[in-house]
Each structure stands twice: as structure tokens, then as C-alpha cells.
C-alpha positions in Angstrom: 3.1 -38.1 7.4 -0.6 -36.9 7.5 -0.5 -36.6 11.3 3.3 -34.0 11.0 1.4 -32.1 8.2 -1.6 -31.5 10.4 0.9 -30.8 13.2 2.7 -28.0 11.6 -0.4 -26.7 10.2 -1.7 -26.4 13.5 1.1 -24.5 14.8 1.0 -22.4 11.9 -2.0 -21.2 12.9 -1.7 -20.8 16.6 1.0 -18.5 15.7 -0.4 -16.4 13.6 -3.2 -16.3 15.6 -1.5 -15.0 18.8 0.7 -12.2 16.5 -2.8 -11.1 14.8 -3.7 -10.9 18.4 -0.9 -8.9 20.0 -0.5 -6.8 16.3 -4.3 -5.6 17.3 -3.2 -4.5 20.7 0.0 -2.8 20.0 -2.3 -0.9 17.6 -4.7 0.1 20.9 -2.4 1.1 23.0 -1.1 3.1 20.4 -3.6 5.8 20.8 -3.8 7.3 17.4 -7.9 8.3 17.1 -9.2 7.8 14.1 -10.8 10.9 12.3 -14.3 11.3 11.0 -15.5 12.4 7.9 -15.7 15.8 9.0 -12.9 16.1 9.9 -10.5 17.4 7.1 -7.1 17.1 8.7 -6.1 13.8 7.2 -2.9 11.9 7.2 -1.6 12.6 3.3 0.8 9.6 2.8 1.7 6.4 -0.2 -0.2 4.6 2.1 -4.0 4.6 2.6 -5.2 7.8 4.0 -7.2 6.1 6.8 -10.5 7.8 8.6 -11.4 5.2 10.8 -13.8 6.3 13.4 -17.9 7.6 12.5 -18.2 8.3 16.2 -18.9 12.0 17.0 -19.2 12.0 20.8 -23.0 12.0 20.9 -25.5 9.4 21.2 -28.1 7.8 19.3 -28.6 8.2 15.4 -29.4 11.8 13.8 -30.8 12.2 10.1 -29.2 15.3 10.3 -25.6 14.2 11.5 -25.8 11.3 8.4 -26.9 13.9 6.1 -24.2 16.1 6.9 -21.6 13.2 6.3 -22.5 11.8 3.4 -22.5 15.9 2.4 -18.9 15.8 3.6 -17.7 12.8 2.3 -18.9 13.3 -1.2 -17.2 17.2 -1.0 -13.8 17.3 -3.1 -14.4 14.1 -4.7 -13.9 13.8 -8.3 -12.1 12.1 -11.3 -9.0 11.7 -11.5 -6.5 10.0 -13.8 -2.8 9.1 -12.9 -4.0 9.7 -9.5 -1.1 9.7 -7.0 -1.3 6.9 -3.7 -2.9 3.4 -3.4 -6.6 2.9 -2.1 -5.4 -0.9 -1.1 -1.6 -1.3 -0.4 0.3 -4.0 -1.5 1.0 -6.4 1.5 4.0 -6.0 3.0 5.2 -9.9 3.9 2.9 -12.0 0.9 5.7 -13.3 -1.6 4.4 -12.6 -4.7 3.3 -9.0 -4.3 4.8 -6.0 -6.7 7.7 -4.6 -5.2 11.2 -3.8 -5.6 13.3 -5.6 -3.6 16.2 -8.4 -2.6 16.8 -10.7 -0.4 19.9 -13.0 1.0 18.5 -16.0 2.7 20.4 -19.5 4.0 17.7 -22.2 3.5 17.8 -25.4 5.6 18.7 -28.0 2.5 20.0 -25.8 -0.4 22.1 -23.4 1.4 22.5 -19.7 0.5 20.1 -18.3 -1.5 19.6 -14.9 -3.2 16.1 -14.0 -4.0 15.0 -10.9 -5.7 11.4 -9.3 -6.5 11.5 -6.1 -9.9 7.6 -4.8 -9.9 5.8 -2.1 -9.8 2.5 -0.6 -9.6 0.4 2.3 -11.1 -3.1 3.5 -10.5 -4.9 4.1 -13.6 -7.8 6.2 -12.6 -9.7 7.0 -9.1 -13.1 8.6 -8.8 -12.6 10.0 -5.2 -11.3 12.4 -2.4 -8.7 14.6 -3.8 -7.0 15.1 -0.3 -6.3 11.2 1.0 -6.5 7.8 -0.7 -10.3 7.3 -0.6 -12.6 6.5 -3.2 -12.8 4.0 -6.2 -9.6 3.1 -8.0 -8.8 1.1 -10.9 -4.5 0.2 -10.8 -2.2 -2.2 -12.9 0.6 -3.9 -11.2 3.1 -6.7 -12.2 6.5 -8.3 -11.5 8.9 -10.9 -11.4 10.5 -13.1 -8.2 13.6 -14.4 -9.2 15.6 -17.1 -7.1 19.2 -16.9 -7.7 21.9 -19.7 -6.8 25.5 -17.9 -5.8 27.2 -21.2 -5.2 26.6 -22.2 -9.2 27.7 -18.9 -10.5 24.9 -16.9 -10.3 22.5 -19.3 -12.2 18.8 -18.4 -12.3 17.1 -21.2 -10.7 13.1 -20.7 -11.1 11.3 -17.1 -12.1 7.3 -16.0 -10.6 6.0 -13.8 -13.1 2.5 -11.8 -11.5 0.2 -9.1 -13.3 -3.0 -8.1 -11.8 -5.8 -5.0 -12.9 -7.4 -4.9 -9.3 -10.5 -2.1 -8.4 -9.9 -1.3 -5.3 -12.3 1.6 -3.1 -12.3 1.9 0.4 -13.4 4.7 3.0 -12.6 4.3 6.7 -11.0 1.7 7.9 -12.4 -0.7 5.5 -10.5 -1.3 2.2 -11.3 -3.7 -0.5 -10.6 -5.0 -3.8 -11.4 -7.3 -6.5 -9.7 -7.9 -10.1 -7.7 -10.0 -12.3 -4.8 -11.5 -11.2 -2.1 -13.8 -13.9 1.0 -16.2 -11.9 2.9 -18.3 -13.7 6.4 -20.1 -12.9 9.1 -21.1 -15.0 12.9 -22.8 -14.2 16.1 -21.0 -15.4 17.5 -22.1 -18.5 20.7 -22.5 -16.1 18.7 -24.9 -13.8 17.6 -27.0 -16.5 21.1 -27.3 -17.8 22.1 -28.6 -14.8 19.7 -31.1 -14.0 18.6 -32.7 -17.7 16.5 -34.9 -15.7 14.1 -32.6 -13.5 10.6 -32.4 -14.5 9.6 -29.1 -15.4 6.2 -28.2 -14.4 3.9 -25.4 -16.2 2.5 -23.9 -12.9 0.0 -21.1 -14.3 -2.9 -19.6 -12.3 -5.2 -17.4 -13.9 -7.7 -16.1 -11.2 -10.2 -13.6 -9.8 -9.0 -12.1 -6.1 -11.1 -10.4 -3.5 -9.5 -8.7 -0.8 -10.0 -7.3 2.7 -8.4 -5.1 4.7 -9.2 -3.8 8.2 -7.0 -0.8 9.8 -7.6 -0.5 13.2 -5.4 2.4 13.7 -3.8 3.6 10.7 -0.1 1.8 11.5 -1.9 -1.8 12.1 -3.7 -3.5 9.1 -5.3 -6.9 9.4 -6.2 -8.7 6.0 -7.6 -11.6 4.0 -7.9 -12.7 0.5 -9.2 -15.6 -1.3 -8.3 -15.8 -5.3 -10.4 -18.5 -7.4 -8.6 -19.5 -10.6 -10.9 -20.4 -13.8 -7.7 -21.6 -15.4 -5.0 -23.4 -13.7 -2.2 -25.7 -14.7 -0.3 -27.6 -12.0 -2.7 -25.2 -9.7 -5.7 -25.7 -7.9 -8.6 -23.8 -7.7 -8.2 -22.3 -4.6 -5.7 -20.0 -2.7 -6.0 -17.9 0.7 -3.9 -15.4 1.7 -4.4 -13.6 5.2 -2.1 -11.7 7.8 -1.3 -8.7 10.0 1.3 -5.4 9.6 2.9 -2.8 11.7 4.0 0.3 9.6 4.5 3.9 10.1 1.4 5.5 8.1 2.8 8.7 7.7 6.4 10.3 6.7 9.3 9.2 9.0 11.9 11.5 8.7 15.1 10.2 8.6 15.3 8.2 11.8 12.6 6.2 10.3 10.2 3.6 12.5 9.9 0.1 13.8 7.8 -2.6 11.2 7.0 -5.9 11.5 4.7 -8.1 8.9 3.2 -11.4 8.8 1.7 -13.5 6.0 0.0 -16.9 5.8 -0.6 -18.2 2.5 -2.8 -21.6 1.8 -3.0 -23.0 -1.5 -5.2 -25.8 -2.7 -2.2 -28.2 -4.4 -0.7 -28.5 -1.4 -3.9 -29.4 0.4 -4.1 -25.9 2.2 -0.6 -26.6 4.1 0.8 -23.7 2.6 3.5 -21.4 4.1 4.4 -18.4 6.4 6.2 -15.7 6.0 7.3 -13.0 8.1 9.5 -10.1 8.2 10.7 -7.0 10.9 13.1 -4.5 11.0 13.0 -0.4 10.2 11.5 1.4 7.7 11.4 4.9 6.2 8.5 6.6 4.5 9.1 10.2 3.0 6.2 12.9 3.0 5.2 12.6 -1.0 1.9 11.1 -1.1 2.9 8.7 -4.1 5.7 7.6 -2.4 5.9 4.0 -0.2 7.4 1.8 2.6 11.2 1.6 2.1 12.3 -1.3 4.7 15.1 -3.6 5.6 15.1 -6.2 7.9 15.2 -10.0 9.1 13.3 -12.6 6.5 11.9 -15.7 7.9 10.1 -18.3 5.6 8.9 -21.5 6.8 6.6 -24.2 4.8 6.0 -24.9 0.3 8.3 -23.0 -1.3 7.3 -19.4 -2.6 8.6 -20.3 -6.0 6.1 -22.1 -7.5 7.8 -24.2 -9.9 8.9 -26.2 -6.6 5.4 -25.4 -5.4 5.8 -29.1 -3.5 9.1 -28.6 -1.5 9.3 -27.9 2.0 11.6 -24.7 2.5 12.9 -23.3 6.2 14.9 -20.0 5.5 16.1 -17.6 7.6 17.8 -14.3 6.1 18.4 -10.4 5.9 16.6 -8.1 2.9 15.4 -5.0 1.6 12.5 -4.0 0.0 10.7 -1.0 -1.3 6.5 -1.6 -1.6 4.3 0.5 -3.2 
């Protein structure tokens, strides 16, 4: 048993290894330069407005040249409450992010499966750039992941409720973010009906989160996270959460563009076995800068289930969905 687990961890991680990997150069040989500071054309999208790049063609370090950045950078920044856009996007593949969204998926031992995610998210206040998503924001976000059994007549098998007050700030490439996050899990009335006998378990994690994100060009974004909970109940202390994504930064137009999302997620009661989750398919973004990522595609899920009130089960599941993130 302890030898299959470390197998399938292993391979876990080789594969997500090799699609970080080939994610990073897709991204290169995408040729989209990353602007500097200076420069004030930037993309104006839902997602991060990305500068990546602090290389001006010349050599060697110049007061002068810093001075006249940091001169730059802090031109057009301000206060701003309600602001429109997202410093630090929601990931795209991790479960339990905010999103609206649904899902049909056929899972190797209970069958067909409909899975669905109601959230939302709203930034609060930013001091920052008025013209792209830079700066220092505060946001609130929350939502619920609801499994749903259609062979039992619709009944509600488990509900994930999440709300999280992350500051987030970023400039660059380099996005981060650090807050408050709240998870707890809870079985359908429904489910409980049905099985009188099943053991229901109060999984709550309440936690701090800090988050990194790298974009190396501004479609490709490679992240990590590690959340610390100073009160958990079924949970253990620890979780990790890391993966790669493949997005169109800026507006689409109908035709839309090619995505594709990965998302490894290790969690201390399950002695960092954890799951993977991945999904690809098209996606449309529109040219409002508070708008996001509307996408539809294939779903895969393989490893602890992503509802946490069966945190322990083993889940394989294979399945079509769409999804809106903010």
C-alpha cells in the first residue's frame, strides 16, 4: 500500500513536472516581449496587466535609468476603491477557487457525477496604477462546490464552502498574495438520508495563504502556494497548492483562444498524496478590464477527492465543463 502511494505520487510529479516544463516553452516561443515600466502601452485586461521585462537594451546599471523608473512607475498611481481587475487571478484548474461554473464528470466507482462551483470575487480597494492591474489590493471572495448525484434524483451529496480577504500587489511579472482563507465541508441532508450509517465528518480549515505567481509571458503563469491553518478540524496543518496555465491575456474576440491549466494540490491528512487536476479547451475573454476567462473544455481529476467531506477517497474522473473565473 505504502509502496502504490509513493508510486502514484511519483508519477504525479513527473508529470507535472514535464507540463510546467513544456507550459514555460510554449510561452518562449510565443514571442510576446514583455514591456518596461516606461513603457505606457499596456495590455488593459480582467487579467493581470503584466510588465515583465526591466531590460532597456543597454548595459550595466544607471542611477539615472532607476531613478527614472521608479519616477515612472509611481506616475498615475493612486487610491482607488471598487477598483475594476484582479492584481492576483484566481487559478484556473485549483478546485476550490471562486468561480462560476459546472461540470459533468463520469468518475471511476460512483458513476456520473454533476459538480458545480457559485462564487465570486470583488476587489475592495487598490492603491496603484490606474491604467493595468498593478499595485497593492485588498479583495473578498467566496463560494460554494456542490457535488450533485443525477442517478438519486438530483440529491446533494457533499457542499465546499470557501471565503478568503487576500492582499494581493504585484508589478512585473511577479504577483503575490497573502490573507485569510475559511474551507469547510458538509454532506447533503439528501446523502445522509440515504446512508443513516455514514460517518459525517466536520472538515474545517481556517488558515493563512501566501501565494506566488510568476508570468513569463503574459499567457503563461507558473504558481505556488502554501496555506497554514491555526484551526483545523479533520484537517491538518498544512496544504500546497502549485501549477502552470495557458490563457489568452487580452480580449479574444469572438473566435476566442486555446487554454490549458494544471493544478497539483498536497494536503497534510492525506500525508501530501493529494490530487491533480487539469483542464483544456477554448476560451473567450471580452475587452472590459473587469471582465474574466470564460472557458469550456475537457475535466480530468485524478487522486483524494476535491470534496472534502470524502477528503480520504480516491477519485479518477474524466468529464466535460464550463466555467467562468474571475
Amino acid at each position: 500500500m505504502v509502496s502504490f502511494r509513493l508510486f502514484n505520487t511519483t508519477i504525479h510529479r513527473s508529470v507535472l513536472c514535464a507540463l510546467l516544463f513544456a507550459l514555460t516553452v510554449c510561452g518562449s516561443l510565443r514571442g510576446q516581449p514583455w514591456v518596461g515600466l516606461e513603457d505606457v502601452g499596456s495590455v488593459d485586461t480582467g487579467r493581470a496587466s503584466i510588465h515583465t521585462s526591466w531590460d532597456d537594451g543597454e548595459s550595466g546599471f544607471s542611477s539615472t535609468r532607476f531613478d527614472e523608473r521608479l519616477s515612472a512607475a509611481a506616475d498615475g498611481y493612486g487610491w482607488k476603491l471598487l477598483p475594476q481587475g484582479f492584481i492576483y487571478p484566481t487559478y484556473l484548474s485549483h478546485p476550490h477557487e471562486p468561480r462560476l461554473g459546472t461540470q459533468w464528470v463520469s468518475d471511476h466507482d460512483d458513476g456520473l457525477l454533476w459538480e458545480s462551483s457559485l462564487g465570486g470575487r470583488l476587489g475592495i480597494v487598490r492603491w496603484g496604477a490606474t491604467d493595468r492591474n498593478e499595485g497593492v489590493q485588498l479583495d473578498f471572495m467566496g463560494g460554494v462546490s456542490v457535488r450533485i448525484d443525477p442517478r438519486e434524483n438530483t440529491d446533494v451529496d457533499a457542499m465546499d464552502f470557501r471565503m478568503a480577504l487576500p492582499l494581493t500587489w504585484g508589478t512585473g511579472p511577479h504577483r503575490f498574495k497573502f490573507g485569510y482563507t475559511h474551507l469547510s465541508s458538509h454532506l447533503g441532508d439528501e446523502f445522509l438520508i440515504s446512508n443513516p450509517g455514514y460517518d459525517r465528518l466536520n472538515y474545517v480549515r481556517d488558515n493563512l495563504t501566501f501565494g506566488y505567481s510568476y508570468y513569463s509571458t503574459p499567457d503563461v503563469r507558473l504558481y505556488a502556494e502554501a496555506s497554514y491553518a491555526f484551526i483545523n478540524i479533520v484537517a491538518e496543518k498544512w496544504r500546497f497548492a502549485f501549477g502552470a496555465e495557458y490563457a489568452p491575456a487580452v480580449p479574444t474576440g469572438r473566435r476566442g483562444a486555446p487554454f490549458f491549466a494544471i493544478n497539483g494540490d498536497l494536503r497534510e491528512e492525506v500525508d501530501f498524496g493529494g490530487a491533480v487536476s487539469a483542464q483544456m479547451g477554448w476560451s473567450w475573454r471580452a475587452d472590459a478590464p473587469s471582465t474574466g476567462l470564460l472557458r469550456t473544455g475537457l475535466y480530468l481529476y485524478n487522486g483524494k477527492s476535491s470534496q472534502l467531506s470524502f477528503y480520504d477517497r480516491f477519485e479518477r474522473q474524466l468529464g466535460w465543463g464550463l466555467w467562468y473565473d474571475f
